[in-house]
C-alpha positions in Angstrom: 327.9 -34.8 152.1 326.7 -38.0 152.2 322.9 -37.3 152.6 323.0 -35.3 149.1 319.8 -36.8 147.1 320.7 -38.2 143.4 318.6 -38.1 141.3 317.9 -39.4 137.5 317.3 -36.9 134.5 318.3 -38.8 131.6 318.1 -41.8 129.7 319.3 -43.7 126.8 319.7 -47.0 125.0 320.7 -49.4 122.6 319.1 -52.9 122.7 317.8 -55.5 120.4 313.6 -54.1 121.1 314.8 -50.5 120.8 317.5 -48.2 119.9 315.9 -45.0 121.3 314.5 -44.6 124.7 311.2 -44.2 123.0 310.9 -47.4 121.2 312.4 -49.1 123.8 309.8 -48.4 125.9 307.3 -48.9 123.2 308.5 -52.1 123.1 308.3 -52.9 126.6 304.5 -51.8 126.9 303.5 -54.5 123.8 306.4 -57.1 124.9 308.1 -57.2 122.2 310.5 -59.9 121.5 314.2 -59.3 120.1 315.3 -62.6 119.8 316.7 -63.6 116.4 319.3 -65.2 114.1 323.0 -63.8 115.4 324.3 -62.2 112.0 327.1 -60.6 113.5 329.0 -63.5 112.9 328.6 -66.8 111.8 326.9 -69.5 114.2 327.2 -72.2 111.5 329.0 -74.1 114.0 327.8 -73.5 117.3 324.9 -75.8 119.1 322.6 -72.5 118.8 321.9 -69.8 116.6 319.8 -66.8 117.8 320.2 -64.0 120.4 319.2 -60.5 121.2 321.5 -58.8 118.6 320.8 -54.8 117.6 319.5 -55.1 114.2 321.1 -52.6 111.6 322.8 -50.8 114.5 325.3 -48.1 112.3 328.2 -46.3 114.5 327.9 -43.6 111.7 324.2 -42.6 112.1 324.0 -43.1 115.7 326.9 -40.7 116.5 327.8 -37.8 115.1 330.6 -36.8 113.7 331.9 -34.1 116.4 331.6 -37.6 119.0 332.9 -40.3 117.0 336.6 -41.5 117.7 339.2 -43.9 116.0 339.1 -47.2 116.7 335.8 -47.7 118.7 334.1 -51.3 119.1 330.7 -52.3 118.6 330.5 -51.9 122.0 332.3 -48.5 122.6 329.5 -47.0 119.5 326.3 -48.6 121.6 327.6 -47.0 124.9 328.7 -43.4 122.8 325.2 -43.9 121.3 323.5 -44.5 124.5 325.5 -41.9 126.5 324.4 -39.2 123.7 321.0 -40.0 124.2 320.9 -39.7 127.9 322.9 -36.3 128.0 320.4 -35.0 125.5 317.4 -36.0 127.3 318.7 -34.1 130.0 319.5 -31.3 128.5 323.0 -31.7 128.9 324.4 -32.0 125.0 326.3 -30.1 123.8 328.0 -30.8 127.8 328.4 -26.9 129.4 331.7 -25.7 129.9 330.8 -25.4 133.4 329.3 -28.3 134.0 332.5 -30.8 132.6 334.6 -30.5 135.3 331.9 -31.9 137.9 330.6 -34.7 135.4 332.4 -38.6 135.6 331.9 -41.2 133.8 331.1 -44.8 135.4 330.9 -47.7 133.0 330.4 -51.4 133.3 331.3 -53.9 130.7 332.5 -57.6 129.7 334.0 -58.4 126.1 334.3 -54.9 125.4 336.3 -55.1 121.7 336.1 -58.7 121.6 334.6 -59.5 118.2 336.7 -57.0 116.7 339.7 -58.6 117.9 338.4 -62.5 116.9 338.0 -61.0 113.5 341.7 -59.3 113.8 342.8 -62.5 115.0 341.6 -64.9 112.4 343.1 -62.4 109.9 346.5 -63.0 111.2 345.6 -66.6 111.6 345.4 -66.7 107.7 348.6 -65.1 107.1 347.7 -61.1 107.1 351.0 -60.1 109.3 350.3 -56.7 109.1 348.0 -55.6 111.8 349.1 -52.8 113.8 348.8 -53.1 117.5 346.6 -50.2 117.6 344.0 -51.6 116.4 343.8 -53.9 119.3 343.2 -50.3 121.2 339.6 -50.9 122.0 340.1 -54.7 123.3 339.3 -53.8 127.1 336.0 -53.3 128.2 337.4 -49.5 130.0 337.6 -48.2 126.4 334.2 -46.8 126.7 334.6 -44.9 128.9 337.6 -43.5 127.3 335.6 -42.6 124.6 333.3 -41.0 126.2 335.0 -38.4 128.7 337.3 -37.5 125.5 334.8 -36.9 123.1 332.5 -34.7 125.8 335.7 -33.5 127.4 334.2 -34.7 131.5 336.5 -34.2 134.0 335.7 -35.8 136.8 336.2 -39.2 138.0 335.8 -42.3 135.5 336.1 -45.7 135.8 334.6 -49.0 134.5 333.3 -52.2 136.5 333.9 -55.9 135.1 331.9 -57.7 137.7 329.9 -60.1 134.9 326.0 -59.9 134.6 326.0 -56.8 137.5 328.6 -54.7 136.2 326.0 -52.0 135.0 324.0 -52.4 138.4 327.2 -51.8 140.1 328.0 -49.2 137.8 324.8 -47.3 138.4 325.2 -47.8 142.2 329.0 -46.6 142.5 327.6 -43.4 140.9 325.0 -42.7 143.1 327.8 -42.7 145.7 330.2 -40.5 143.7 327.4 -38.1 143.6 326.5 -38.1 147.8 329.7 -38.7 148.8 330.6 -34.9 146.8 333.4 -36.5 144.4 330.9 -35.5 141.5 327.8 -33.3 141.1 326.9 -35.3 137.6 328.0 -38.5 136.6 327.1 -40.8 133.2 326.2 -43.9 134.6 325.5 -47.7 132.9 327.2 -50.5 131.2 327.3 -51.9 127.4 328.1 -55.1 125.9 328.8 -56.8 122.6 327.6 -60.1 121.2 331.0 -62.2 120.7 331.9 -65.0 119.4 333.9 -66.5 122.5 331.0 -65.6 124.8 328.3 -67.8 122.7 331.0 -70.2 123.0 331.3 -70.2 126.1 327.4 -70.2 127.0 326.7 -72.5 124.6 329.6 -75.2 126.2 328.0 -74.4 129.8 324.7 -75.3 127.6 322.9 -72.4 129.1 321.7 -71.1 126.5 317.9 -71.8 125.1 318.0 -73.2 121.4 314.7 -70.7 120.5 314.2 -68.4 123.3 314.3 -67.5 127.1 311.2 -68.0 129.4 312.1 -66.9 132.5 310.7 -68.8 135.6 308.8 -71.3 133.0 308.8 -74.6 133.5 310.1 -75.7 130.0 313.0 -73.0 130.2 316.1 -74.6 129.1 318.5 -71.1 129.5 319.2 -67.8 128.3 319.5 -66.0 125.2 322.4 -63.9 125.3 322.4 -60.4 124.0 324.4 -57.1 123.6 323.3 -53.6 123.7 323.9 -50.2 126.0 321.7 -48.6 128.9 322.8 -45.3 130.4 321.7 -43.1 133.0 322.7 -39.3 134.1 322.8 -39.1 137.3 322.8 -35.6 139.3 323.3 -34.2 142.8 319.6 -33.1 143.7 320.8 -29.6 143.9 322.6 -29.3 140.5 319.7 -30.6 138.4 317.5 -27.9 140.3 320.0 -25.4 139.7 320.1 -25.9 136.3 315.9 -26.4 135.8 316.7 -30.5 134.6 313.4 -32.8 134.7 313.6 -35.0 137.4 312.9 -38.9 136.0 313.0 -40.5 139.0 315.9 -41.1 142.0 318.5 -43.4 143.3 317.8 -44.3 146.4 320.1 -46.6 147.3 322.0 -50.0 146.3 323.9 -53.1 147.4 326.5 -55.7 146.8 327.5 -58.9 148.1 329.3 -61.8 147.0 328.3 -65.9 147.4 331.6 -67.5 147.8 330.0 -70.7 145.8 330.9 -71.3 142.7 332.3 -69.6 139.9 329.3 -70.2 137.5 326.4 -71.6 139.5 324.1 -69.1 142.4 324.4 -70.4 145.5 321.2 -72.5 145.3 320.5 -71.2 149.5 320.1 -67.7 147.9 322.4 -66.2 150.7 324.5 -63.7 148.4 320.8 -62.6 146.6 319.3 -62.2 150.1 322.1 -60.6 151.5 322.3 -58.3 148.8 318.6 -57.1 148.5 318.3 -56.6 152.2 321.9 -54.2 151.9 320.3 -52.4 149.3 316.7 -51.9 151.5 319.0 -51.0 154.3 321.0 -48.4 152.4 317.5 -47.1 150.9 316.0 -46.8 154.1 313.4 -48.2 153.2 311.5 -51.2 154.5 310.4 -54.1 151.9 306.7 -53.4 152.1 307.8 -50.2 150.0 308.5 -52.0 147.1 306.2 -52.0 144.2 307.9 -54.1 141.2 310.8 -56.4 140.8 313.1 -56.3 137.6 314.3 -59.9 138.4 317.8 -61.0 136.8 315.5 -63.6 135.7 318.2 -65.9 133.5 315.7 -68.6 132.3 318.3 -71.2 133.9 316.9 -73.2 136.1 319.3 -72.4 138.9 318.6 -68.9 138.8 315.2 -68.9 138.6 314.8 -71.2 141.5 317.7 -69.6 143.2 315.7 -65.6 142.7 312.4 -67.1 143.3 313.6 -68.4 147.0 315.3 -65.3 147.6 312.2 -62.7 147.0 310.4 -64.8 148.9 313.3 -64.9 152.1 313.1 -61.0 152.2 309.5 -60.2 151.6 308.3 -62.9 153.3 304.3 -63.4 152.2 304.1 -60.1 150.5 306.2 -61.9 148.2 303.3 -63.2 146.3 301.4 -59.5 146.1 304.7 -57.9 144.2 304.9 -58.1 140.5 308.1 -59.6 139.2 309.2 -60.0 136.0 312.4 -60.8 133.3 312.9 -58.2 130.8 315.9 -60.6 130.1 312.9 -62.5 127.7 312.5 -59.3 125.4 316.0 -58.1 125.4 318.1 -60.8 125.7 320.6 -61.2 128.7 323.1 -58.5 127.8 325.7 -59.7 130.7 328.3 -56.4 131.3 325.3 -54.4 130.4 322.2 -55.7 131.6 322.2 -54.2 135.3 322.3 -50.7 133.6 319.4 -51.9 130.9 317.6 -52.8 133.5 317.9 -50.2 135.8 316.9 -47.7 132.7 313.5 -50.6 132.7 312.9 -49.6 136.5 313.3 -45.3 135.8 310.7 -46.5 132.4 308.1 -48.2 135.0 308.4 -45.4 137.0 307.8 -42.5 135.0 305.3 -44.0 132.4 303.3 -46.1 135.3 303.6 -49.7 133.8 305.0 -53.3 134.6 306.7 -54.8 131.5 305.7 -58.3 131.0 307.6 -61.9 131.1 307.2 -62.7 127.4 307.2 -66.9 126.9 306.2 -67.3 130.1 303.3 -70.0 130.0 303.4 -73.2 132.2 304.1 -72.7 135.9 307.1 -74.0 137.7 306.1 -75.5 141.0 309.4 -73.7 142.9 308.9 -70.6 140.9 305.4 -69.6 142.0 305.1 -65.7 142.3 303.5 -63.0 140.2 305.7 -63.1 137.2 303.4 -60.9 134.8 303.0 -63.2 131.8 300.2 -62.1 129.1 301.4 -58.8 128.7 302.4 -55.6 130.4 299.9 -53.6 132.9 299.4 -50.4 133.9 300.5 -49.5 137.7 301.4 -47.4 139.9 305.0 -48.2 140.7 306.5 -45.4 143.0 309.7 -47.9 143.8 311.2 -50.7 141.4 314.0 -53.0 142.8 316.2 -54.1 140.3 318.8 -57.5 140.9 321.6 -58.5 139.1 323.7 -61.9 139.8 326.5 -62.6 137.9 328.7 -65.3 137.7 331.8 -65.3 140.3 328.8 -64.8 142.7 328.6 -60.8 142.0 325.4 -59.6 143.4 324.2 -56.3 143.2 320.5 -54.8 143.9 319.8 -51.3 142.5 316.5 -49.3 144.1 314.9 -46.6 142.0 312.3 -44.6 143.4 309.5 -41.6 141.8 310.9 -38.1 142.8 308.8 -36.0 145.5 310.2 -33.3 147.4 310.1 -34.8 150.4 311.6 -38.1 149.3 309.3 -41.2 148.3 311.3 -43.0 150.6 310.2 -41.6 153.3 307.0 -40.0 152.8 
């Protein structure tokens, strides 16, 4: 089973540009920026201020009534919200009957019902003795997915990935397998992440984090901006979207993982785990690296990753690493950490489809060690048959995703 093609038929999205797949990608085209003041809680006391928050984001209007469960986080309503729109871009909401049992969810996250439980916490702190445990339900990052095979009643396998910045790369990639391997014909696929207030902590003691903005592979970066949102993807067994008539977006072909054995915060500044991981996910493609047409970097804005990336791309693409466009959507969007491998990977099926590179937004003077084709001054039009996609998290969690246009014969190999 394991040859069985998998292929891409729906999108959706939450995130701080966007909160449809169509001004998302609107967004994306004019490089939009969707870094701001954080108002979902207060920063009066933390060394910075802004981030890639979803403006006006409502649970209520997003997700109707018939989906909408007790107790959901911020984050469980941007992955519901997200997961809607995907199934209804392919055609797949109201889910059939017959399709349910067949269709598993795969999510990846972080702080999941964090900043609901800081703002439980600093209730009781003040006294309020009161709260209920339940509403502490929704704490752990796998309450998405709850939420989302039991409002949509899917049946088949579901599970979430905590893997830092490449859970919703992983995410996407363990689907894909569920799907060849036969353990699924359908599968609702990406990741989803809240701002919180112990992650800007955190960040902001690591000092990663930029006082104004990202610029990715800049020489006057000085970090990341973090952000939150949702990115899903439905994924389908080749033969199940054609039995069913689905538009084809694009396909999966492949993916990989590895791990650096470093550090638990910094890359390993050899790039061994990145190279090791694109070459897995080439491999697993079948495809060799001259294929590849764009590169959704992880593109942090911290210096080590950027350097770290930078000396990767250039390890496994050797000279032709200077002819393939790169660039951070991380600079628009804000890093979204549990969530940004899935974001991203809905970028790659966006470049794909509409024939575009998104641009590195703030990117303006040229770091010496970070000299490739980074696509600052705006997005451009392309043909981009097959996108690579890298995630690198902290822990040394690598994971490269590969999307690819959908021909019958297989763009991979034609």
């Amino acid at each position: 089973m394991r040859n069985r093609r998998v292929v891409i038929t729906g999108l959706g999205i939450v995130a701080a540009v966007g909160d449809t797949i169509a001004e998302f990608t609107d967004a994306l085209k004019k490089g939009v920026c969707g870094i701001g003041p954080v108002t979902v809680f207060d920063t009066t006391d933390f060394r910075t201020h802004t981030g890639g928050e979803v403006r006006g984001f409502d649970p209520g209007a997003a997700i109707p009534k018939a989906y909408r469960r007790k107790r959901m986080s911020r984050s469980d309503a941007m992955a519901m919200a997200a997961a809607l729109e995907a199934l209804t871009d392919a055609g797949l909401l109201p889910v059939p009957d017959d399709v349910k049992a067949g269709m598993g969810v795969v999510v990846g996250g972080g702080a999941g019902g964090m900043l609901e439980c800081e703002a439980l916490y600093r209730k009781r702190l003040e006294g309020d003795r009161r709260l209920p445990f339940s509403q502490f339900a929704s704490f752990c990052c796998a309450s998405s997915a709850d939420h989302i095979v039991s409002s949509l009643g899917l049946m088949g396998p579901k599970t979430t990935f905590m893997t830092a910045c490449s859970s919703g790369g992983t995410a996407v990639g363990f689907a894909r397998d569920l799907i060849a391997d036969g353990a699924a014909e359908a599968v609702v696929a990406g990741g989803t992440e809240p701002l919180s207030r112990i992650t800007y902590a955190a960040f902001n003691g690591l000092q990663a984090v930029d006082p104004d903005y990202p610029k990715p592979f800049d020489k006057n970066r000085r970090g990341m901006s973090l952000g939150e949102g949702a990115g899903v993807l439905i994924l389908e067994s080749l033969d199940h979207a054609r039995q069913r008539g689905a538009r084809i977006l694009a396909e999966v072909l492949g993916y990989g993982v590895s791990c650096d054995a470093h550090h638990m915060t910094a890359p390993d500044p050899s790039a061994s785990g990145a190279i090791r991981c694109m070459t897995a996910a080439l491999a697993d493609a079948g495809i060799d690296s001259s294929r590849i047409d764009y590169i959704n970097a992880h593109g942090t804005a911290t210096p080590a990753n950027d350097r770290m990336e930078t000396l990767a791309i250039k390890s496994v693409f050797g000279e032709r690493a200077y002819d393939i466009p790169v660039s951070s959507t991380k600079s628009m969007h804000g890093h979204t950490l549990g969530a940004a491998g899935a974001i991203e990977s809905v970028v790659c099926a966006l470049a794909i489809r509409e024939k575009f590179i998104p641009p590195t937004v703030h990117h303006e003077y040229p770091d010496p060690d970070c000299d490739l084709d980074y696509v600052a001054g705006g997005a451009r039009e392309a043909d981009v048959r097959i996108a690579l996609s890298n995630s690198f998290a902290f822990g040394g969690n690598n994971t490269t995703v590969i999307l690819g246009e959908f021909t019958e014969k297989g763009v991979g190999h034609d």
